[in-house]
KOLKOL-775529 format. One record per residue (C-alpha): residue number from 0; residue in one letter; x, z, y. Coordinates in steps of 0.05 Angstrom, whole numbers, plus 5000, padded with zeros to 4 digits. Layout:
residues N
+-----+----+------+------+------+
|   i | aa |    X |    Z |    Y |
+-----+----+------+------+------+
| NUM |  a |    X |    Z |    Y |
...
+-----+----+------+------+------+
//
This chain:
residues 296
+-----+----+------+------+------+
|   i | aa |    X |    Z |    Y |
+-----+----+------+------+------+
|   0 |  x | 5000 | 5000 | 5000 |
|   1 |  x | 5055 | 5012 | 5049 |
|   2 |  x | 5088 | 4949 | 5037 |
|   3 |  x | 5021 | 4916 | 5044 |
|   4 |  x | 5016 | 4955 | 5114 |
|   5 |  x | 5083 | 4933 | 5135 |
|   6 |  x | 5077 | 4859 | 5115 |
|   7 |  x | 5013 | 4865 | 5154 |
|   8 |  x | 5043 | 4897 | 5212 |
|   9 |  x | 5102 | 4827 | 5212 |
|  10 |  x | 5047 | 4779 | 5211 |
|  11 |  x | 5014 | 4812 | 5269 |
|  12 |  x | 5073 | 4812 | 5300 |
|  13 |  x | 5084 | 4740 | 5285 |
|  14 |  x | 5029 | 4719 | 5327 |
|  15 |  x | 5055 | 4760 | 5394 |
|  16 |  x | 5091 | 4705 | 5442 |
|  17 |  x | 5166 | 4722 | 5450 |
|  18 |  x | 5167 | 4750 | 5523 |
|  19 |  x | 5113 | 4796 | 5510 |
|  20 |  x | 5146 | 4820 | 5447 |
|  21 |  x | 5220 | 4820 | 5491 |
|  22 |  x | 5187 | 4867 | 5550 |
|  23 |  x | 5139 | 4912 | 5490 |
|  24 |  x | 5200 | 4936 | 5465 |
|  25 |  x | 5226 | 4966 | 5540 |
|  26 |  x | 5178 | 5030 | 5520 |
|  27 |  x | 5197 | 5042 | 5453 |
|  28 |  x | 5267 | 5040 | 5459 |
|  29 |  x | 5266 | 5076 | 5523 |
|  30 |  x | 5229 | 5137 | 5488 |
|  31 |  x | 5280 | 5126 | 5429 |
|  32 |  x | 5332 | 5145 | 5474 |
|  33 |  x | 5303 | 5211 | 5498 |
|  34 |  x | 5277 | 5242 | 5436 |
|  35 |  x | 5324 | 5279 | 5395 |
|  36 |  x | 5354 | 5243 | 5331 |
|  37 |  x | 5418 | 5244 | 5292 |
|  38 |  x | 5438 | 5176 | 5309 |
|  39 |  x | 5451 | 5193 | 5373 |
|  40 |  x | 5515 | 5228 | 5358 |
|  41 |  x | 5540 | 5158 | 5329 |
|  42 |  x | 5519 | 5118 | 5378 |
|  43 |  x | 5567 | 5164 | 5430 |
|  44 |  x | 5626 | 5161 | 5386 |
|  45 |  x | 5620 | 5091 | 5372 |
|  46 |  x | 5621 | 5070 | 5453 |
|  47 |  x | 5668 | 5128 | 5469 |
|  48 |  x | 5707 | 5081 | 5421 |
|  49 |  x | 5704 | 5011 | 5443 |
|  50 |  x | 5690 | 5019 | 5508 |
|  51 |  x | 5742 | 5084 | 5533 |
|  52 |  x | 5745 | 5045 | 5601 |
|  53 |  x | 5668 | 5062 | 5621 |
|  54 |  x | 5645 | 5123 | 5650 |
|  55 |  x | 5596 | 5172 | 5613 |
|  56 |  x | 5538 | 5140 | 5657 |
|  57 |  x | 5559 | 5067 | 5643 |
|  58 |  x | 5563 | 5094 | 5569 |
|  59 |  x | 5488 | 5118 | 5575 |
|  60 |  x | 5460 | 5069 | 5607 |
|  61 |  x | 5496 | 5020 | 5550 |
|  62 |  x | 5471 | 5071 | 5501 |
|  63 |  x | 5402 | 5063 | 5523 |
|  64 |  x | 5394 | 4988 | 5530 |
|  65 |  x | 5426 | 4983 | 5456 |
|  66 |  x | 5359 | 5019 | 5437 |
|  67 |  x | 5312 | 4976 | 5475 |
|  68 |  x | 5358 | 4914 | 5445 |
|  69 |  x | 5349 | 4945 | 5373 |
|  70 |  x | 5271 | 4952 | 5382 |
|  71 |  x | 5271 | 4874 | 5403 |
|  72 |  x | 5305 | 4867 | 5337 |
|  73 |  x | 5249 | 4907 | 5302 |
|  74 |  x | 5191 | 4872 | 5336 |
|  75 |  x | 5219 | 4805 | 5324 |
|  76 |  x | 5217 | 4803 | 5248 |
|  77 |  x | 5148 | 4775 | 5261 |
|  78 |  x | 5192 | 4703 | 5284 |
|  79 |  x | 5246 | 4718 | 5240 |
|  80 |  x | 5195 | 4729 | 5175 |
|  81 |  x | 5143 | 4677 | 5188 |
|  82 |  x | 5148 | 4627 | 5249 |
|  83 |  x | 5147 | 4556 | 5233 |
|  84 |  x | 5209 | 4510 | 5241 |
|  85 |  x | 5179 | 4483 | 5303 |
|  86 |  x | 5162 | 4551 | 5343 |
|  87 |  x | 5229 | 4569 | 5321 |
|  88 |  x | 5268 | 4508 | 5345 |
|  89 |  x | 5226 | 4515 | 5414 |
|  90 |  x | 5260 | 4578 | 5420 |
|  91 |  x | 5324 | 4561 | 5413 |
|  92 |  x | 5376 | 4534 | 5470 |
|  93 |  x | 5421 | 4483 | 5457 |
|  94 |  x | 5472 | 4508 | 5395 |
|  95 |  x | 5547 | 4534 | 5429 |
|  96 |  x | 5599 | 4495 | 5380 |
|  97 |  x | 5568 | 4474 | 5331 |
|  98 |  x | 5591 | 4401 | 5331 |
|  99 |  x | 5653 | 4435 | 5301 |
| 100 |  x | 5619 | 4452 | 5244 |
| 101 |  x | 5577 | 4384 | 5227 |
| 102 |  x | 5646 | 4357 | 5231 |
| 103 |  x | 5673 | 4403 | 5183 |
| 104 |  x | 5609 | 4391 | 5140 |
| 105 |  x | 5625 | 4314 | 5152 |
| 106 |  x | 5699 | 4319 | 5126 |
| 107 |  x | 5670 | 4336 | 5056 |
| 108 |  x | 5695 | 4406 | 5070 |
| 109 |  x | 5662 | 4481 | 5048 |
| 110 |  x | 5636 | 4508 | 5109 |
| 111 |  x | 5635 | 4587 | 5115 |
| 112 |  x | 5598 | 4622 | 5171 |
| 113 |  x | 5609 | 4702 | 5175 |
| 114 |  x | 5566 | 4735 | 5222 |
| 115 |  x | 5560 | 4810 | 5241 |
| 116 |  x | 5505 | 4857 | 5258 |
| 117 |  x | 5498 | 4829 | 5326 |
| 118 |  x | 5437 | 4802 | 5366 |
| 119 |  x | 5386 | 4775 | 5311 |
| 120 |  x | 5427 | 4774 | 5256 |
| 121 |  x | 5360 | 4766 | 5217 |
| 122 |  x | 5349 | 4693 | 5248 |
| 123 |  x | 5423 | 4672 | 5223 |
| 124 |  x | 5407 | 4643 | 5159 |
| 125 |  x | 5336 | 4618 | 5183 |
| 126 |  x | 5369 | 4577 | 5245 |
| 127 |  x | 5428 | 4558 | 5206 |
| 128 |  x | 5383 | 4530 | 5146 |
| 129 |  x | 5346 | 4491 | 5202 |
| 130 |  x | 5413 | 4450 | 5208 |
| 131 |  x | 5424 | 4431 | 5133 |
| 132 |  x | 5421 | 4465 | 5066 |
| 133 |  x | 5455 | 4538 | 5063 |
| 134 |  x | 5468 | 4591 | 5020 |
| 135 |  x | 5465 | 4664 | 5050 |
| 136 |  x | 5495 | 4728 | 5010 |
| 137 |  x | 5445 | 4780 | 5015 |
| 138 |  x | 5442 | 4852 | 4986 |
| 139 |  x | 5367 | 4854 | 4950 |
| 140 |  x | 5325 | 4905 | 4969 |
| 141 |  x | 5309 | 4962 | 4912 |
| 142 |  x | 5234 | 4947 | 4917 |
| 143 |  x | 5219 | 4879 | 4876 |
| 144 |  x | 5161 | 4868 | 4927 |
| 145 |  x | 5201 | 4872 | 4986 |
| 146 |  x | 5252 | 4823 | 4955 |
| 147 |  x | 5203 | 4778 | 4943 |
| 148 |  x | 5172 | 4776 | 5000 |
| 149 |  x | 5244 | 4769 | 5042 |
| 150 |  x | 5271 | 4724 | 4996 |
| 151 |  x | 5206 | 4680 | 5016 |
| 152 |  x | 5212 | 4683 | 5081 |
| 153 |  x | 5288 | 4675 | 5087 |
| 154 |  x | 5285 | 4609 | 5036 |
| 155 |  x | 5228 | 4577 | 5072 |
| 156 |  x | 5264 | 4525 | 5106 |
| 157 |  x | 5337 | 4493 | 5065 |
| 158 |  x | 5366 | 4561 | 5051 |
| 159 |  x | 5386 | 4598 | 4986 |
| 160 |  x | 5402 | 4667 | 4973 |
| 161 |  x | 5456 | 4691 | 4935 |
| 162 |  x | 5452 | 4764 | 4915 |
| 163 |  x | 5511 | 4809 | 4916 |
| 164 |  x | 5531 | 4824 | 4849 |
| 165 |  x | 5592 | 4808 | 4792 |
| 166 |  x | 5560 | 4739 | 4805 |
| 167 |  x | 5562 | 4729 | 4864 |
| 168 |  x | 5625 | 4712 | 4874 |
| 169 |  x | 5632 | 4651 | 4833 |
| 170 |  x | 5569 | 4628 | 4861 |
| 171 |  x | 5593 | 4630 | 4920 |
| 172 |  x | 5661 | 4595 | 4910 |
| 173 |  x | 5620 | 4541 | 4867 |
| 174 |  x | 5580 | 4519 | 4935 |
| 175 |  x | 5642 | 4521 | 4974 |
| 176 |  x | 5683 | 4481 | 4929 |
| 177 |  x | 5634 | 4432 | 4934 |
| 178 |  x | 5630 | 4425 | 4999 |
| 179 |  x | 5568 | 4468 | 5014 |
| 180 |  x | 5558 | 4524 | 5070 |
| 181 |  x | 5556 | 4595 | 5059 |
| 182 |  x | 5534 | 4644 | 5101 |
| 183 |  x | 5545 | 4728 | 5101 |
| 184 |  x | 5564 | 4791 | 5144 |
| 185 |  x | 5625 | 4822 | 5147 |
| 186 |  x | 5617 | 4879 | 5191 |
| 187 |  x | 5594 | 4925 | 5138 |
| 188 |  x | 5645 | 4981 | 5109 |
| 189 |  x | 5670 | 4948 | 5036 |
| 190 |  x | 5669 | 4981 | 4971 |
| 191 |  x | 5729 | 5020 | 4945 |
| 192 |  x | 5789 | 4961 | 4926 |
| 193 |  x | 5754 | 4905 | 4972 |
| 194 |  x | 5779 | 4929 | 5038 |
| 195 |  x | 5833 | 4928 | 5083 |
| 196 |  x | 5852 | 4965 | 5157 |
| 197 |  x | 5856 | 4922 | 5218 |
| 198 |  x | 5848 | 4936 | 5287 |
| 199 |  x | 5783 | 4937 | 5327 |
| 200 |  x | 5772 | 4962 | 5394 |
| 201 |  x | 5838 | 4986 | 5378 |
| 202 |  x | 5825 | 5033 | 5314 |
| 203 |  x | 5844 | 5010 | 5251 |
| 204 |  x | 5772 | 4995 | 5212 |
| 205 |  x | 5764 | 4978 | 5140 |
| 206 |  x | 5739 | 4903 | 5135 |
| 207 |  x | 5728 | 4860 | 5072 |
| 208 |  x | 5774 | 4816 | 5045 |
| 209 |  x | 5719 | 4773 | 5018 |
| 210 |  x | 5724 | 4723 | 5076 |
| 211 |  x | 5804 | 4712 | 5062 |
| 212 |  x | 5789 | 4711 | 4985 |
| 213 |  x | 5738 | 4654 | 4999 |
| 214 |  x | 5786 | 4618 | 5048 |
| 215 |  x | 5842 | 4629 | 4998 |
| 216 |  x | 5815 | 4603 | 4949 |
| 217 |  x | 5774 | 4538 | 4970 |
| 218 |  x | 5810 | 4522 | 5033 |
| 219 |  x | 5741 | 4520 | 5073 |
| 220 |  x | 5735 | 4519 | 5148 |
| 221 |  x | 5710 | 4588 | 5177 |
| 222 |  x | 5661 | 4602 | 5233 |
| 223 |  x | 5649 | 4661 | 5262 |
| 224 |  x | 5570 | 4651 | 5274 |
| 225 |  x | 5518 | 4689 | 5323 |
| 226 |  x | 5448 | 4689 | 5351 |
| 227 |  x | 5445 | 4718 | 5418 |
| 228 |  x | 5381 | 4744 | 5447 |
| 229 |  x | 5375 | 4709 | 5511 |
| 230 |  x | 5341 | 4745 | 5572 |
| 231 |  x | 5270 | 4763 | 5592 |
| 232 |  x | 5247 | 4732 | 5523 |
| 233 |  x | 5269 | 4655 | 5531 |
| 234 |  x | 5291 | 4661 | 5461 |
| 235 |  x | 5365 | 4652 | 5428 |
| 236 |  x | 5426 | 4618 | 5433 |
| 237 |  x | 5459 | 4597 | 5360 |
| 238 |  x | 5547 | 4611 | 5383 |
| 239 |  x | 5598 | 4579 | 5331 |
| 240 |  x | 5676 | 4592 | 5343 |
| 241 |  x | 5726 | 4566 | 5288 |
| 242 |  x | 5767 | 4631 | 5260 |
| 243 |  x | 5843 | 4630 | 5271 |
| 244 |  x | 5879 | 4594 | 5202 |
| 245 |  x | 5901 | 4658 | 5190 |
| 246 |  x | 5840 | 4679 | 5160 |
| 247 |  x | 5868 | 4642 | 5091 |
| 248 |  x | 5927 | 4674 | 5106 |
| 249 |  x | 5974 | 4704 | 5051 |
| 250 |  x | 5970 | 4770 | 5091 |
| 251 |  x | 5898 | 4802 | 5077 |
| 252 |  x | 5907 | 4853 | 5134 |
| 253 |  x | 5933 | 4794 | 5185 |
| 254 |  x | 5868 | 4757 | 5157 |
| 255 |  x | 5814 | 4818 | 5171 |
| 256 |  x | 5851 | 4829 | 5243 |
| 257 |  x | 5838 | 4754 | 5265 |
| 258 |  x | 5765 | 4760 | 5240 |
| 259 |  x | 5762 | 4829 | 5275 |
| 260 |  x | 5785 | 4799 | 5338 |
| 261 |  x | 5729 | 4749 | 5340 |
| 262 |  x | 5678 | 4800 | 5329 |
| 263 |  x | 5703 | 4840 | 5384 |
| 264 |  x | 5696 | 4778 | 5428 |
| 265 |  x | 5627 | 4766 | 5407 |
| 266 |  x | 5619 | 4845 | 5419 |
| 267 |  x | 5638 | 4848 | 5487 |
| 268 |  x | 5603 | 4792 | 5504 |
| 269 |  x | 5533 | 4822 | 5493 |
| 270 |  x | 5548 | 4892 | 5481 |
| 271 |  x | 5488 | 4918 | 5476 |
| 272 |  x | 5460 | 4874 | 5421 |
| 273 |  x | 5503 | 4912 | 5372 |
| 274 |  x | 5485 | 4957 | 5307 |
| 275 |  x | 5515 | 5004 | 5338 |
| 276 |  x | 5490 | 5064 | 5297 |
| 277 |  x | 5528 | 5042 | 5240 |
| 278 |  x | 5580 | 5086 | 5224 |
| 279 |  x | 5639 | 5025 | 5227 |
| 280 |  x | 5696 | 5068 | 5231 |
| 281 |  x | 5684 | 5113 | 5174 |
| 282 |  x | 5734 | 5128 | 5125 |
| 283 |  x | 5789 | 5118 | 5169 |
| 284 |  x | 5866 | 5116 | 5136 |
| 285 |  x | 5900 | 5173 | 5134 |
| 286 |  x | 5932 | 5201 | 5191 |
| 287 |  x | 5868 | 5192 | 5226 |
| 288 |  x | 5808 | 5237 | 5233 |
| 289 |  x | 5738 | 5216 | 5221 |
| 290 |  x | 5705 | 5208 | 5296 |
| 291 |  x | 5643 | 5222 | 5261 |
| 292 |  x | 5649 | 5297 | 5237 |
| 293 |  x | 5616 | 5318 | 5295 |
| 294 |  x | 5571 | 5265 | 5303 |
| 295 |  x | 5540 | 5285 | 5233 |
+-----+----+------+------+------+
//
């Protein structure tokens, strides 16, 4: 029943045009940001962090639009779960680099696009599948209903979904071997053995070696891929900047600090459009304290 509800609720949503749904969100989040909750704690240490060169009211007021920006996220699953390919393409400005990648896709080479928890990282795959057949790695959610009912939604247009796994893997080397695209995040802290420390905002962070595995192994071009929210609810803008060679480097750490560096790029560029109550720089090397023991 409370699936049913919620599926409900993203269908109503889906009906809402995007600049009501873009100022709706301006009370939630704003309320977010005065009630009490744990997050909050995280949200601190993760600006004090990346952005040591802002004042505690700069902080806040970058503290509070993240909320407002994360609520937009929330009440835009109704477009990201159900609009059509042509409401979708209406909202979308013209792609940022993306020629570089048809010609990539031209050359007969396997195109890989990471992405991060930044702006609607939900509308990735969708707007990407839009452009040609994809393949998206995906973590499947416990309930088989909900997994159905995203898998639906995120494989209505050309895309696939791969789920992590043993499996995965291969399936994903197959497609890029063969000239396919693949899509997946790489902002999220890797399991024990996949991981390496490289820099961001200048703290070493643990970041997957999937992306240089990949690159090692097939020799595919990588793009480091986002959809930005664009202001007062015009809609998105699709970015796509080619990652450094080094990514296929030898040197797994130099490989996670190049694709670190573009994610700090795409960070700074719309700061507040980042996940950024995700504990990223937990379990930090040693020598280093966890910043979040006292945002626990």
């Amino acid at each position: 029943m409370k699936i049913a509800l919620a599926l409900a609720l993203i269908r109503l949503l889906s009906w809402l045009p995007l600049r009501l749904v873009y100022g709706l969100a301006v009370i939630p989040g704003g309320l977010a940001y005065l009630l009490p909750w744990r997050k909050h704690r995280v949200i601190e240490t993760n600006l004090d962090i990346a952005f040591p060169e802002l004042n505690a009211a700069q902080r806040r007021r970058l503290h509070r639009q993240n909320l407002v920006e994360m609520m937009r996220l929330v009440l835009e699953s109704g477009a990201a779960w159900y609009w059509s390919a042509r409401r979708l393409e209406r909202h979308l400005a013209s792609p940022i680099g993306w020629d570089e990648v048809e010609k990539a896709r031209r050359e007969g080479r396997g195109v890989l696009l990471i992405g991060a928890h930044l702006g609607n990282w939900e509308l990735s795959s969708l707007v990407t599948s839009l452009k040609g057949p994809f393949c998206g790695l995906y973590k499947p959610p416990r309930d088989a209903a909900v997994d159905e009912a995203l898998t639906r939604s995120r494989e209505r247009f050309t895309g696939r979904l791969i789920a992590t796994g043993s499996p995965a893997m291969r399936g994903l080397l197959r497609e890029l071997k063969s000239g396919g695209t693949v899509g997946l995040l790489m902002d999220q802290l890797p399991r024990q053995g996949e991981g390496v420390y490289a820099p961001l905002f200048g703290r070493p962070a643990l970041t997957l070696t999937l992306v240089n595995r990949l690159a090692r192994r097939t020799g595919c071009q990588v793009f480091f891929v986002t959809v930005e929210r664009l202001s007062m609810g015009r809609g998105w803008q699709l970015r796509c900047a080619p990652v450094p060679a080094t990514v296929g480097s030898a040197d797994s750490v130099a490989a996670a600090g190049a694709i670190n560096a573009q994610l700090e790029a795409a960070i700074r560029r719309v700061p507040a459009q980042y996940l950024w109550l995700y504990k990223r720089f937990a379990l930090p090397p040693e020598g280093y304290d966890d910043p979040y023991k006292k945002a626990a």
